[in-house]
N, C-alpha and C positions, 0 to 999 in steps of 0.2 A: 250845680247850676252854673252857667257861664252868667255873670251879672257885672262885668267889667271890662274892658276892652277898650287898646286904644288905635285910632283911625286917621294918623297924620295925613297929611296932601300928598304923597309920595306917590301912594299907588294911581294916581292921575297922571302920574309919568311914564308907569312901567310898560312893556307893551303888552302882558297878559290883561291888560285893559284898555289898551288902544280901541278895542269895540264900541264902550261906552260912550256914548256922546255927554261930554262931563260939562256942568254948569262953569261958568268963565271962573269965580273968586271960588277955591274949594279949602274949604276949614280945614284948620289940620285942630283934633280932638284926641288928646291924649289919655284920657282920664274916664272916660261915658261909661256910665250906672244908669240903670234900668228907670225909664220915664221920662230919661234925657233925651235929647236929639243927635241921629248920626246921618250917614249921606246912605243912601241903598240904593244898587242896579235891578232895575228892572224892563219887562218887556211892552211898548204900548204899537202897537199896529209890527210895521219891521225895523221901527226905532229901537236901541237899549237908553235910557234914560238913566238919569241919575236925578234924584229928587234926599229931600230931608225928610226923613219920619221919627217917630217916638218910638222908643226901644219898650215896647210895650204893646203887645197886639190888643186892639179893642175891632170884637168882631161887627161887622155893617149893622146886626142887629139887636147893639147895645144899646140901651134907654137914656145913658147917660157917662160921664167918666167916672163917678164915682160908682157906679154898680160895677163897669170893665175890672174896677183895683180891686173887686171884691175877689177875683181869681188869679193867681200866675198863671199871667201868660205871656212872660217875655222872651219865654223857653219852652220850645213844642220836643216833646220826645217823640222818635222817630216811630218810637213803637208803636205809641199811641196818636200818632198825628192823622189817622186815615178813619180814624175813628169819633174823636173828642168832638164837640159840636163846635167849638171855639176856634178850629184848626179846617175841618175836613174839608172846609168849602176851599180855603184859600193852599194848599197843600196840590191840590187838583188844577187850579188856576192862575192864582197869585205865589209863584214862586221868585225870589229873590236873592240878591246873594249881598253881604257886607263885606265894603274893602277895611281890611284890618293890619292892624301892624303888629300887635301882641294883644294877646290873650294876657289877664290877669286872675291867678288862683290864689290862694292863703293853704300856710300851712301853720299848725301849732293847738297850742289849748285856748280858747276864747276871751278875749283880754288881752291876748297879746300871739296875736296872730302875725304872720312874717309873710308879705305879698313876693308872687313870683311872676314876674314875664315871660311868657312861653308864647315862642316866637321859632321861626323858618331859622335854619341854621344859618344861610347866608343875610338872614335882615331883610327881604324883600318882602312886602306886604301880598298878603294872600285873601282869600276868599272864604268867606263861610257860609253857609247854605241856608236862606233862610223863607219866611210867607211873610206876606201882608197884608194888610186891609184898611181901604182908606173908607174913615169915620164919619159918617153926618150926622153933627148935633141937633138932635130932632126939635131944636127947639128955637138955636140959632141961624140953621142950616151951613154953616159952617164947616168947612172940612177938614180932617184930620187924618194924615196917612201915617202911619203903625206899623213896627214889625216886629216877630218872634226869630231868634235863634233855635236852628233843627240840635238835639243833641242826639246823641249815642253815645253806648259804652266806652270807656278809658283806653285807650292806647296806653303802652307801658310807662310812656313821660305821663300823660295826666294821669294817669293814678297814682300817681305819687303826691299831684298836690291836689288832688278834690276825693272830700271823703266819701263821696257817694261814687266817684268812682264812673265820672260823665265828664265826656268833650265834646266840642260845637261840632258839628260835622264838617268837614274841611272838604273843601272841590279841588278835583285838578285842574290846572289853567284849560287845557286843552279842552275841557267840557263844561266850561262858564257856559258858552250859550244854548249850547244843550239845556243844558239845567232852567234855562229861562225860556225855552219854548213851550209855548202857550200848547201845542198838539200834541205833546205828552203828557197825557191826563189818565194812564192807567196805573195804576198802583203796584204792578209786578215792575213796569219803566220807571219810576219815581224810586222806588224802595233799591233798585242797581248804583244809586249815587249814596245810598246808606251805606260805605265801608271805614275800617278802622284807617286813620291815616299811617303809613309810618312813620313810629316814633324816631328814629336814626338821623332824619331829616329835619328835624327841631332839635330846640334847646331851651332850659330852662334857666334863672339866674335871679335872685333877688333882688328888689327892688326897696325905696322908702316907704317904712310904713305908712308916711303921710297922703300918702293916696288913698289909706283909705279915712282918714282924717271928718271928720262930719265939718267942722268949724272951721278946721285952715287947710280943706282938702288941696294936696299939691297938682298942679295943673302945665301944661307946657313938657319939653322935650324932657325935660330931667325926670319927668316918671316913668322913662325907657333907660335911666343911666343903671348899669350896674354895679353896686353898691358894695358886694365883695370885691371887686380892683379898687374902689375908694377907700374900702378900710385897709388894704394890700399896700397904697402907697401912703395913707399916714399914718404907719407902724413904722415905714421906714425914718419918721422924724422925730 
């Protein structure tokens, strides 16, 4: 499962995002686990938008937030996305994509698990492919916009640090808004953006365990620092 990711302001700079019409003050969010809040592009008439949703899909026709927790669904597999009741609607219509700076995976025995940054070889933030669906509380009327991360099968770097052997599905710059057109709604066109990324073109590197911390979870740019050059130079004193 992808369940951690971090989303600094950056990629509001780069121009594989110049499309988006981005909100004026944009967070930079190093640290986001599943429930949290992150920024997602999406498509509304011929605008792309940038709006805050819950890393959490709760579908239009949830009764409540606590029945949405009663299932995962922060993570749609590609397999099954055309199918699940929780997914099919918005996979069809609400397609999305999250600006990301790393990916965060664990490797080790439980207890004492070693987090990894898996990230674009040069550092620039990239895109993941994802749905949404924005929530009315049937009770407050209130709204709530939501999104799930698409996965598919391991490229050779993630499967080295996820034991199931699952990475987000990654977009090429060139076909972000593709990916966000509302009139590709057939599932033979939808499932051509389901491929493996190349591994060659990332990198992987440790990070502090303290991110994943419950108490004094570490937050800010230092849960991007790599952790092997910090022990690299204080061995030299």
């Amino acid at each position: 499962m992808c369940n951690k990711f971090a989303q600094s302001a950056r990629w509001s700079q780069t121009n594989a995002f110049r499309f988006a019409k981005s909100i004026n003050e944009v967070p930079a969010r190093y640290n986001i686990s599943f429930t949290e809040g992150a920024l997602i592009i999406l498509k509304q008439g011929s605008d792309y938008v940038v709006e805050d949703a819950m890393f959490w899909l709760v579908p239009s026709w949830s009764q409540s937030l606590k029945a949405a927790f009663e299932f995962t669904t922060f993570n749609a597999k590609s397999e099954t996305v055309f199918e699940l009741k929780s997914f099919k609607e918005s996979i069809l219509q609400s397609r999305c994509i999250i600006p990301c700076d790393a990916i965060y995976e664990t490797q080790g025995p439980a207890g004492n698990k070693q987090p990894y940054a898996i990230r674009m070889k040069d550092d620039e933030p990239f895109g993941m492919a994802g749905i949404y669906s924005c929530w009315i509380d049937p009770q407050t009327k209130e709204s709530l916009q939501t999104f799930s991360i698409l996965t598919f099968p391991a490229n050779d770097l993630f499967a080295l640090y996820h034991d199931k052997k699952r990475m987000p599905v990654l977009l090429p710059p060139e076909r972000y808004e593709t990916w966000l057109d509302k009139t590709m709604n057939r599932k033979e066109d939808i499932s051509k953006f389901f491929q493996p990324f190349p591994p060659e073109k990332m990198r992987a590197y440790p990070v502090s365990k303290q991110i994943l911390s419950r108490k004094n979870r570490l937050q800010g740019e230092r849960c991007l620092e790599d952790i092997s050059s910090l022990e690299k130079s204080e061995s030299l004193f």
